[in-house]
Structures are given as structure tokens and as C-alpha cells.
Legacy VTK file of the C-alpha trace (Angstrom):
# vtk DataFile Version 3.0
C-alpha trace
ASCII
DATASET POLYDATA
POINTS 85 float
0.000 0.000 0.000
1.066 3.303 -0.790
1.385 6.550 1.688
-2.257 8.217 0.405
-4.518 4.532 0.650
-2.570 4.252 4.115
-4.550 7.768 5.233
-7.711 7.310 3.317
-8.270 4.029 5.598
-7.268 5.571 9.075
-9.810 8.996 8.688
-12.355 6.062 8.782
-11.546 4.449 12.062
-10.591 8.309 13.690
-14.191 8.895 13.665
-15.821 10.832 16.816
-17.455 8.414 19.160
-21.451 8.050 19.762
-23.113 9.557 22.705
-25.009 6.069 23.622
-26.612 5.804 26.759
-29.422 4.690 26.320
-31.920 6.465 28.483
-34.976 6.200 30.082
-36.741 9.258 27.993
-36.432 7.579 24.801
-38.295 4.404 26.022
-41.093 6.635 27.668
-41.146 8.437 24.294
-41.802 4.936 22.888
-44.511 4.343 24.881
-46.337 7.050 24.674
-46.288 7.187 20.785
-45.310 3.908 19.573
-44.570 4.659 16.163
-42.083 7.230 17.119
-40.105 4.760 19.208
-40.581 2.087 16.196
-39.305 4.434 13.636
-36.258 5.447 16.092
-35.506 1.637 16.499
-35.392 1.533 12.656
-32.958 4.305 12.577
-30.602 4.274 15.165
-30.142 -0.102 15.663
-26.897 0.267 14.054
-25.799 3.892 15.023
-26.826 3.810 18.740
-28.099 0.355 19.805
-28.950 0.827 23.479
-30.757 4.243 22.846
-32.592 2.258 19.775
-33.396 -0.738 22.051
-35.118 1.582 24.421
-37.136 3.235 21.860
-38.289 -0.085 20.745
-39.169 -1.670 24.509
-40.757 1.574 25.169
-43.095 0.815 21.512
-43.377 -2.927 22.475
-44.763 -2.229 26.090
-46.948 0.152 25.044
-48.200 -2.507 22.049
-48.842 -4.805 24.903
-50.522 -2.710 26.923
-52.863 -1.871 24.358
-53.908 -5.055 23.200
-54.383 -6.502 26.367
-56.735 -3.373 27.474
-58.908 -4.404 24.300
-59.188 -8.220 25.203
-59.846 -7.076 28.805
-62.323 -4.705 27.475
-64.017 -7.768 24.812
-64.245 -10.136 27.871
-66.276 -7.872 29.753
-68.424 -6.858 27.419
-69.003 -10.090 26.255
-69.592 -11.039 30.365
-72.186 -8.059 30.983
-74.010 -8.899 27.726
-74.748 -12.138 28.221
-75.625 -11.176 32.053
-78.462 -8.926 30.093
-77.063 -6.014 31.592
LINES 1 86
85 0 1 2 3 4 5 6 7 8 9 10 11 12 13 14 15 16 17 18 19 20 21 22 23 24 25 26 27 28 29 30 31 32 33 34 35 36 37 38 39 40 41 42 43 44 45 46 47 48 49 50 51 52 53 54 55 56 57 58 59 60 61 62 63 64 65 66 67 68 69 70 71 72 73 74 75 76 77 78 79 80 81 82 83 84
């Protein structure tokens, strides 16, 4: 290898470091509009994986939270109307 291919390939690995921390915020912005935490997951999985995984919990929880309101919701409706109520 000559001199210049030498210090085209180290500028790539001097690159400035991600801020990744994670972080509670992200997750509770996940949950409270899950397609904002599923579109950060998208985005940052390879750029900032802990801060993506927290967006994406934050979407899942709130996913599961949801659809076991409804079936909560279906039972008892389905309970008080055949009661006759």
C-alpha cells in the first residue's frame, strides 16, 4: 500500500465516538407514541443500539398494553351482555 490509501483508511476508524446511553426518555417516548419509538428503532439499531433498544421496549410495552386493554375490554363486554345487563 502506498502513503495516500494508508490515510484514506485511518480517517475512517478516527471517527468521533457516539453519545449512547441509552436512556430512560427515549423508552417513555416509545410508549407514549409507539410509532415514534418504532421508527427510532429503525434508525438508530446500528448507530446507537442501546438508545434504539429503548425506543423499541418503550413501543413494544406500550403494544402490549394496548392489546391486552382491548381483550380485557371484549371479555367484559361479552360477560355483561350475556348477564343482560
Amino acid at each position: 500500500m502506498d502513503q495516500g490509501t494508508n490515510q484514506n483508511v485511518n480517517q475512517g476508524t478516527n471517527a468521533a465516538p457516539v453519545n449512547d446511553k441509552g436512556g430512560f426518555l427515549w423508552g417513555l417516548l416509545g410508549c407514549c407514541v409507539p410509532i415514534a419509538g418504532l421508527i427510532l428503532f429503525l434508525v438508530w439499531k446500528d448507530q446507537k443500539p442501546k438508545t434504539a433498544k429503548a425506543a423499541g421496549i418503550g413501543a413494544l410495552v406500550s403494544v402490549i398494553i394496548g392489546v391486552v386493554y382491548y381483550i380485557i375490554m371484549i371479555a367484559l363486554g361479552i360477560g355483561f351482555a350475556s348477564m343482560g345487563m
